[in-house]
C-alpha positions in Angstrom: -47.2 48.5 -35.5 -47.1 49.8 -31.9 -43.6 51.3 -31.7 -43.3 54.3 -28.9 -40.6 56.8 -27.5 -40.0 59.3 -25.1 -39.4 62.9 -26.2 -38.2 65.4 -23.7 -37.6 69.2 -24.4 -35.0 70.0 -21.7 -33.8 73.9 -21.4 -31.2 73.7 -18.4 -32.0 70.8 -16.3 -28.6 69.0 -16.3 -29.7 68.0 -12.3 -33.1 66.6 -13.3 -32.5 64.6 -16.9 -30.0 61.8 -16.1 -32.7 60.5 -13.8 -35.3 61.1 -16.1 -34.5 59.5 -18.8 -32.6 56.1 -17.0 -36.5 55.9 -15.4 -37.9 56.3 -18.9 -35.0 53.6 -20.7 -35.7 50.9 -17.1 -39.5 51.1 -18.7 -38.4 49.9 -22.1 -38.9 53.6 -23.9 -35.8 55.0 -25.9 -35.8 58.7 -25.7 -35.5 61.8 -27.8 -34.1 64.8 -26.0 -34.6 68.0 -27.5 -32.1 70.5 -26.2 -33.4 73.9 -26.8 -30.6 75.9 -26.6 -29.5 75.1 -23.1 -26.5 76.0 -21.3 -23.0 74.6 -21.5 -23.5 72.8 -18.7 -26.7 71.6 -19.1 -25.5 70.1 -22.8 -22.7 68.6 -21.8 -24.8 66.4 -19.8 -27.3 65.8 -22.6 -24.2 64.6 -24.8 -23.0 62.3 -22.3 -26.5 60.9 -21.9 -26.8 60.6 -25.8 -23.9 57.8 -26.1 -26.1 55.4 -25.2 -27.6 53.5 -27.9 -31.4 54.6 -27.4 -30.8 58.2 -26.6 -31.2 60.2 -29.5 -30.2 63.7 -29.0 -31.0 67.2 -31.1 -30.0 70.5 -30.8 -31.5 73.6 -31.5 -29.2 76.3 -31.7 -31.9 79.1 -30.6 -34.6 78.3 -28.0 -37.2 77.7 -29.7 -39.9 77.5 -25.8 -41.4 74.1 -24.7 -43.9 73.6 -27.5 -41.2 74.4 -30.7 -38.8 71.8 -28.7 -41.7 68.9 -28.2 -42.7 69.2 -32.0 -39.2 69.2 -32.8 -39.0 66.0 -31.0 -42.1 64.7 -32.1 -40.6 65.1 -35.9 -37.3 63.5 -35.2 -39.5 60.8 -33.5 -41.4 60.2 -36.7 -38.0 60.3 -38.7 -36.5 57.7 -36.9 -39.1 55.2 -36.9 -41.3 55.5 -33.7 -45.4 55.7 -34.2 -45.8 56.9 -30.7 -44.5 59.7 -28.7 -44.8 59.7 -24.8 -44.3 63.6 -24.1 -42.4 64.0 -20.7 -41.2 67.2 -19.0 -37.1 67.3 -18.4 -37.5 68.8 -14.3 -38.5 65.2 -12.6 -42.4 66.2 -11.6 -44.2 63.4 -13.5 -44.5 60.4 -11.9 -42.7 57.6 -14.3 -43.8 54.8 -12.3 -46.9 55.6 -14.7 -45.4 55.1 -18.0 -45.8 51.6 -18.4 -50.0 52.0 -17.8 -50.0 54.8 -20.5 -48.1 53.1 -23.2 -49.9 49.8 -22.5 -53.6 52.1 -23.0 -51.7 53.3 -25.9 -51.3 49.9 -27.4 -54.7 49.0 -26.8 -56.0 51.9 -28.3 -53.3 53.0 -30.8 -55.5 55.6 -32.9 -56.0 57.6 -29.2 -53.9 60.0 -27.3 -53.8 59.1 -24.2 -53.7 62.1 -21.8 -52.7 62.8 -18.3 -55.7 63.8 -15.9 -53.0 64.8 -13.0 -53.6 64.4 -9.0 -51.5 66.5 -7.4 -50.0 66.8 -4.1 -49.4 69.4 -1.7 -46.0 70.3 -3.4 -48.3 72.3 -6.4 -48.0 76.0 -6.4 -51.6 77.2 -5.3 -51.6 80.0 -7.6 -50.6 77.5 -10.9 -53.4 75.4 -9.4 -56.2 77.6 -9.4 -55.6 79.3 -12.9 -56.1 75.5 -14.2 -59.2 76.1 -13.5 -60.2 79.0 -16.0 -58.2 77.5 -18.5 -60.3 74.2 -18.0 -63.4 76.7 -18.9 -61.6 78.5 -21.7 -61.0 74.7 -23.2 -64.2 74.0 -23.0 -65.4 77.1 -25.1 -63.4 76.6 -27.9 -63.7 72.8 -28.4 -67.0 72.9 -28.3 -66.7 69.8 -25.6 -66.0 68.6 -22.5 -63.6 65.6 -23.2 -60.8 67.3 -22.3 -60.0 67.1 -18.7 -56.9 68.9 -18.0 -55.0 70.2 -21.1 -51.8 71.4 -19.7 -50.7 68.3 -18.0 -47.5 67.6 -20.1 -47.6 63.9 -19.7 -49.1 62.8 -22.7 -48.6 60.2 -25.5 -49.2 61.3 -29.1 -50.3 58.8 -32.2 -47.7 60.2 -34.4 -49.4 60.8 -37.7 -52.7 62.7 -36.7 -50.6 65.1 -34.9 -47.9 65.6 -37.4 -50.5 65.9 -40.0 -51.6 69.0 -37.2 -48.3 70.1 -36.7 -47.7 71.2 -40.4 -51.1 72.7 -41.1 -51.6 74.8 -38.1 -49.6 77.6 -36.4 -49.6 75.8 -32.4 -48.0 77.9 -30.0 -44.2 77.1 -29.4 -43.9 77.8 -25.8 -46.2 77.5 -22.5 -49.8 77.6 -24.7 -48.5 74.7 -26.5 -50.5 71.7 -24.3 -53.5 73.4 -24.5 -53.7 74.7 -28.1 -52.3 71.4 -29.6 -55.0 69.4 -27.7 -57.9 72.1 -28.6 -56.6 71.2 -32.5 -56.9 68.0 -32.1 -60.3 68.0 -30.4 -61.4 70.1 -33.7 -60.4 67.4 -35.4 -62.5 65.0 -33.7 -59.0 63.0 -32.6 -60.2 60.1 -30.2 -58.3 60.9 -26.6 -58.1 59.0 -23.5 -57.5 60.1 -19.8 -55.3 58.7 -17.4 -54.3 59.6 -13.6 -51.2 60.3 -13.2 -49.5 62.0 -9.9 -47.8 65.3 -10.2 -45.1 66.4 -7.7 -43.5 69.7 -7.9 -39.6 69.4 -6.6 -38.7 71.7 -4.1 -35.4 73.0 -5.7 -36.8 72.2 -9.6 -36.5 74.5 -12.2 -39.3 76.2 -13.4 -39.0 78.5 -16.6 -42.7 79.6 -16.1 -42.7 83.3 -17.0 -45.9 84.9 -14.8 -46.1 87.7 -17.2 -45.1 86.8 -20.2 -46.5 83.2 -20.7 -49.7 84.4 -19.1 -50.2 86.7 -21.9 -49.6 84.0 -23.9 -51.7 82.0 -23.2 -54.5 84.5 -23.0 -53.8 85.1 -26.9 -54.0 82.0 -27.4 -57.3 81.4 -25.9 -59.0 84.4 -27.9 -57.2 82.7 -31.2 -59.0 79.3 -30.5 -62.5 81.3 -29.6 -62.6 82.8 -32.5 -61.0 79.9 -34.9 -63.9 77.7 -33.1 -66.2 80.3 -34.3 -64.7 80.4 -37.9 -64.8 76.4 -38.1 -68.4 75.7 -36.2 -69.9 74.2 -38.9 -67.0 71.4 -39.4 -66.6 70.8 -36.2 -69.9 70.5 -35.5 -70.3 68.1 -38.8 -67.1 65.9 -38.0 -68.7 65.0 -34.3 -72.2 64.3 -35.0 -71.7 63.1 -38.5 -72.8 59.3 -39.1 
């Protein structure tokens, strides 16, 4: 059974979600919001936004960055019925006139995750643009493949048990490395993924909790982790993709 939701990790974007999510509930998708510790402001919105019958809201009471709010989402997902999780970013950048083509690929090919590839326009920071690219060559390395396209394109939907089954074996980054090192995992484990355009705007006045410093270093961890856990797990990997 082909049953899919929306799960949106939203840290203080009370101007952003309402729209959001009544785009996401017009396409047919109830939604799991993940509030990761956001302001009083910013929750009181996600409360109102949660009386409606196919808004399911959670709370964390410490914030927990992007990646520990989207597998919180992706577990309450699971736990209320859903086999598919269409992972969507709270600030309004993805373009949801898309939804409907991903969760129909995602019906046609339910064991896949089917990935955003994104085409963006002259609204992208140029320096967030041209670090994609050494992350694209990072990802490479340490999947041992070139399947994945982009994998920090947040617009994504997840087959539910193959990346829960993920989720509790592996230690994925909870903040901005999450996209990539969840899809790196996955690619270890031969998962079968699909790519998708999808436009990518970024608002002029959105919220972007990006830290240049911080997350950057994160990210570079992360990317020596998965070079040398590639390393450690060659043999598997290698085995699970050219086995018979």
């Amino acid at each position: 059974m082909h049953n899919p939701c929306a799960v949106i990790p939203v840290y203080n974007h009370e101007t952003a979600i309402s729209a959001v999510v009544q785009a996401l509930l017009a396409c047919g998708l109830p939604c799991v919001l993940v509030d990761d510790a956001s302001s009083p402001a910013c929750a009181a919105v996600l409360e109102r936004l949660a009386e409606g019958e196919r808004v399911h809201l959670v709370r964390l009471a410490v914030n927990q960055g992007k990646g520990g709010a989207v597998m919180t989402g992706l577990r309450e997902a699971a736990r209320l019925g859903f086999s598919h999780a269409l992972q969507v970013d709270a600030d309004g950048q993805h373009d949801l006139g898309d939804v409907t083509t991903f969760i129909e690929q995602s019906r046609a090919y339910p064991d896949a995750l089917i990935c955003g590839y994104p085409q963006y326009d002259a609204s992208v920071p140029k320096g967030r643009l041209y670090a994609r690219y050494l992350t694209h060559v990072m990802v490479w390395i340490n999947s041992l493949s070139l399947q994945i396209r982009d994998s920090m394109c947040g617009f994504r939907v997840y087959p539910l048990p193959p990346t829960l089954a993920l989720i509790d074996s592996a230690n994925i980054g909870k903040r901005m490395d999450f996209d990539s090192d969840i899809l790196v995992r996955l690619a270890w484990r031969n998962q079968p993924m699909r790519w998708l355009h999808t436009r990518v705007h970024y608002p002029a006045d959105g919220v972007s909790h990006f830290r240049l410093f911080h997350d950057n270093v994160l990210i570079s961890g992360m990317h020596t982790r998965l070079f040398f856990g590639m390393l450690v797990r060659l043999p598997l990997i290698l085995w699970r993709r050219w086995r018979p």
